[in-house]
DODORO-868750 format. One record per residue (C-alpha): x, y, z; residue in three letters. Coordinates in steps of 0.1 Angstrom, whole numbers, padded with zeros to 4 digits, always signed. Layout:
<lumlos>
XYZALA...
</lumlos>
This chain:
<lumlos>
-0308-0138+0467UNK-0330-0167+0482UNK-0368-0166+0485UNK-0389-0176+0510UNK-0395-0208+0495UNK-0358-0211+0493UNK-0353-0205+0454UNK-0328-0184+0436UNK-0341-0152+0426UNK-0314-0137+0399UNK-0297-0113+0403UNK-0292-0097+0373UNK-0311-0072+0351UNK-0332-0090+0322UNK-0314-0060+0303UNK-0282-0071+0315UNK-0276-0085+0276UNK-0289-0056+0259UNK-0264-0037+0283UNK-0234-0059+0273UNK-0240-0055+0236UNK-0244-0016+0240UNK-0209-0013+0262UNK-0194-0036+0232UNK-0209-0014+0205UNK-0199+0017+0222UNK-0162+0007+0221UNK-0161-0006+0189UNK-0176+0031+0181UNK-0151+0047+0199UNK-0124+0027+0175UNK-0137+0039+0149UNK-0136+0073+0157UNK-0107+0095+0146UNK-0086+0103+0169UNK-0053+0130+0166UNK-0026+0109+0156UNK+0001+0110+0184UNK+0035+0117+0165UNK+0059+0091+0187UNK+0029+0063+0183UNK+0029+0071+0145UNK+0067+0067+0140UNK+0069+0039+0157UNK+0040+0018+0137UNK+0055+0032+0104UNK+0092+0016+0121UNK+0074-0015+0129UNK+0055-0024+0100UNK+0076-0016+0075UNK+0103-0037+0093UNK+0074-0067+0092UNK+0066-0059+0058UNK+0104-0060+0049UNK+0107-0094+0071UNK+0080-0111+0055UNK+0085-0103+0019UNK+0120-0115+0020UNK+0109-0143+0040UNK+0089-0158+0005UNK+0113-0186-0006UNK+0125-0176-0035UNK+0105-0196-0059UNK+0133-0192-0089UNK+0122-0213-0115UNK+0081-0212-0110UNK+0089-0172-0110UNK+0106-0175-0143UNK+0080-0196-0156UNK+0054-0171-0144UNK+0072-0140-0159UNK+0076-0165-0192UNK+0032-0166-0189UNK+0030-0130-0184UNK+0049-0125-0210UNK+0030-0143-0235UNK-0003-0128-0221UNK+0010-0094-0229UNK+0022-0104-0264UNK-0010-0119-0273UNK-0030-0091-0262UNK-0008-0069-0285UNK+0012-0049-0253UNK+0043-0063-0245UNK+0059-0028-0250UNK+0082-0035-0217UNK+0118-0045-0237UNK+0110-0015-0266UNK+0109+0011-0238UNK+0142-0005-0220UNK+0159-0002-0247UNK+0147+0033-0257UNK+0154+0048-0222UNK+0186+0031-0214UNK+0199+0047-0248UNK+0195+0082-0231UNK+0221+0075-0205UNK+0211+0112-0182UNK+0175+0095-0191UNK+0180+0062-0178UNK+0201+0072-0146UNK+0178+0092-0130UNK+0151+0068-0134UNK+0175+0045-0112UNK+0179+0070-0088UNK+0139+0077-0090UNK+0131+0040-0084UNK+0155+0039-0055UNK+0141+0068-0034UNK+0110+0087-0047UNK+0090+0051-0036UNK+0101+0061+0004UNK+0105+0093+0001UNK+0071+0102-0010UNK+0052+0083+0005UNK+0067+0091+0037UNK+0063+0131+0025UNK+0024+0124+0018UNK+0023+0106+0058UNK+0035+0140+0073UNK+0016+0162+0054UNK-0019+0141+0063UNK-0003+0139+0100UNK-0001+0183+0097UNK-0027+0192+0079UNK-0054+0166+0074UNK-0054+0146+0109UNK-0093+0138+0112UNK-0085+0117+0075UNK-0048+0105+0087UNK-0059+0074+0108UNK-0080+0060+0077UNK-0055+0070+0048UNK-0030+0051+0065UNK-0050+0023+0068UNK-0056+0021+0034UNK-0015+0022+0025UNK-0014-0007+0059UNK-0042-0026+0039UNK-0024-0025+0004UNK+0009-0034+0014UNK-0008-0064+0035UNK-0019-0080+0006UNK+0000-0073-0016UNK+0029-0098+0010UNK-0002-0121+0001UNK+0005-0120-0034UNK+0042-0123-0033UNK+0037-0158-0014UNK+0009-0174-0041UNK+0028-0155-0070UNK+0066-0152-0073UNK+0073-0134-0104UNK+0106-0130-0120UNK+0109-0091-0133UNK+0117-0088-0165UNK+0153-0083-0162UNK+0162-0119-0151UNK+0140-0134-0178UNK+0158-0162-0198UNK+0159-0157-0231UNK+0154-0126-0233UNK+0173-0091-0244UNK+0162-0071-0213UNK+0190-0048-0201UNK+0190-0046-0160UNK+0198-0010-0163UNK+0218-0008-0125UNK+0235-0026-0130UNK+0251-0015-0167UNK+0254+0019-0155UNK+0268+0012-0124UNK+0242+0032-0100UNK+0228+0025-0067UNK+0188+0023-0080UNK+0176-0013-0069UNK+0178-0033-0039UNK+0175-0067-0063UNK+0204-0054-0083UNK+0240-0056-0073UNK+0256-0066-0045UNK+0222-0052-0025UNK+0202-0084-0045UNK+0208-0107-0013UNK+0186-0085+0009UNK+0159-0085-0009UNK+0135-0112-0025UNK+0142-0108-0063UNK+0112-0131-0069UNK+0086-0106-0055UNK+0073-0085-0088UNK+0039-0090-0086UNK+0020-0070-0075UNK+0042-0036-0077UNK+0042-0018-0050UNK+0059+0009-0065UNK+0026+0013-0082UNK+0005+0010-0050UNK+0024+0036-0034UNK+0024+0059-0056UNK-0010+0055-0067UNK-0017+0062-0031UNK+0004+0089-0028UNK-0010+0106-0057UNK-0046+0099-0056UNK-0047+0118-0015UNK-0028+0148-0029UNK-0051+0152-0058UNK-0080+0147-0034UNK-0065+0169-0005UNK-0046+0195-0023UNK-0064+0230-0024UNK-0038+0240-0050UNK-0041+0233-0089UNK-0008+0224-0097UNK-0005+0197-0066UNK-0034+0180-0077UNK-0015+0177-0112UNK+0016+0165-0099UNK-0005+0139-0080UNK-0015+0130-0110UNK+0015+0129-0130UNK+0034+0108-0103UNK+0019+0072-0102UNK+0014+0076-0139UNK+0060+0088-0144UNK+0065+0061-0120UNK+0052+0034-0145UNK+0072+0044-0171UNK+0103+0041-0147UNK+0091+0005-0130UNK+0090-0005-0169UNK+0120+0013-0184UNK+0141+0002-0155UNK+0130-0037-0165UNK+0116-0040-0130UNK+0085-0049-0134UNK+0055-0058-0166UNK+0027-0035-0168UNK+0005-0059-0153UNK+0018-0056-0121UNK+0014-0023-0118UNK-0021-0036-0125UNK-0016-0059-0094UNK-0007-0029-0072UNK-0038-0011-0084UNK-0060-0040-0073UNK-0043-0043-0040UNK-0049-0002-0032UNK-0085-0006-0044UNK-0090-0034-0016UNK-0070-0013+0009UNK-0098+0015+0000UNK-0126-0010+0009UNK-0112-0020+0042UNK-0112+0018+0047UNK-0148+0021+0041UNK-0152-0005+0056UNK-0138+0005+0088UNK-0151+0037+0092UNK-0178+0036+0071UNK-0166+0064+0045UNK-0141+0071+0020UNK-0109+0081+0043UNK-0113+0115+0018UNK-0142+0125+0029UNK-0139+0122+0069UNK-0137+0155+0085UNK-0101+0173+0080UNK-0099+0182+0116UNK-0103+0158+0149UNK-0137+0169+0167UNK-0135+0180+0199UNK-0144+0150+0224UNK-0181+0155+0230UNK-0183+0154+0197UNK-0170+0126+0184UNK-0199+0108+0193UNK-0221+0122+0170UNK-0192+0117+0145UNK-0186+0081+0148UNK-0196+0060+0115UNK-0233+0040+0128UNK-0229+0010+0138UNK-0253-0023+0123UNK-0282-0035+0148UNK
</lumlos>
């Protein structure tokens, strides 16, 4: 618009900025907001990712020799702390042959299967706290591909040197994609951080905290702590990474609360109804 003295008035509000930034704010609200999982969406991210997950970690060159001499460090670490107890339980387990067996089996499947079980339940029963659970499993898994890049690790099984018994193979079972003739589809160099560990510490840490029934909460308990003993008996993995896949979840939980501003836990079970959500949404910074 042009004044009489022919200069430009503007034309737009001396708000105009405060406008923007509330519009921005607003959506970035909005995202933050949980929203009823959509079942089709949900299976296909799940699909995706773990496909990218699957990509990328066997993507890590296989590092052989720094992994070994990373595993041969670890392995001094937990001698001189007093807690290499990793080739005792091997040998222990894989002296109870029904023992030993099953923990192949359990290593194979419980880590999908479980976790997978804990995704539908949330999806059912608990969708106002699915959207930031998940994002905590998304979160640990992320990193963790971080760690397999800056750390390959040898598991203890293909150490040199020492009397570690790879317990698939010797029994003949299907229990390891690094064992066998599966060992070429997967990166055999990728042990630290377990995410056996990070899974199942996921897994049981939302049932414990979700479940209204006694007896879930202690099998929520009791599952990240019997899937240790199998990463170890199995000769899988050290103790310290499950210690690894513990320090990825507990980033995975900040990027939760980060996110939305709350532990996923505590979010409201059910999806508020739209004129609601509003109200709901975590507050945003100035």
């Amino acid at each position: 618009m042009t004044t009489l003295e022919g200069r430009e008035r503007p034309t737009t509000s001396p708000n105009a900025g405060e406008e923007t930034d509330r519009t921005g704010r607003a959506f970035l609200g909005r995202l933050r907001t949980p929203r009823r999982p959509r079942l089709w969406f949900e299976i296909l991210l799940i699909a995706v990712s773990y496909w990218t997950y699957s990509l990328i970690r066997n993507a890590v060159p296989e590092q052989k020799s720094q992994a070994l001499r990373n595993a041969d460090w670890i392995w001094q670490v937990e001698q001189s702390l007093g807690l290499a107890v990793e080739e005792s339980v091997n040998h222990a387990v894989n002296s109870v042959t029904w023992l030993i067996v099953g923990m192949n089996y359990y290593y194979a499947t419980l880590h999908f299967a479980v976790t997978l079980g804990v995704l539908v339940w949330l999806f059912r029963n608990h969708p106002g706290r699915y959207a930031a659970t998940r994002l905590v499993l998304f979160a640990t898994t992320a990193v963790a591909l971080v760690g397999y890049y800056l750390y390959p690790l040898a598991p203890p099984r293909l150490m040199n040197g020492n009397d570690f018994i790879d317990t698939v193979l010797v029994h003949q079972t299907w229990g390891s994609m690094a064992s066998g003739d599966l060992k070429h589809m997967s990166n055999q160099y990728a042990a630290m951080p377990s995410m056996h560990i990070g899974w199942s510490l996921w897994s049981g840490l939302t049932i414990f905290a979700l479940a209204s029934v006694p007896w879930a909460k202690v099998l929520g308990l009791l599952y990240p702590t019997a899937t240790l003993v199998v990463i170890v008996a199995t000769a899988n993995h050290f103790w310290l990474d499950a210690v690894g896949g513990m320090i990825c979840l507990a980033f995975g939980f900040a990027v939760a609360w980060v996110w939305y501003g709350s532990m996923p836990y505590a979010l409201p079970r059910q999806i508020a109804a739209r004129g609601e959500q509003a109200s709901l949404a975590p507050p945003l910074k100035p």
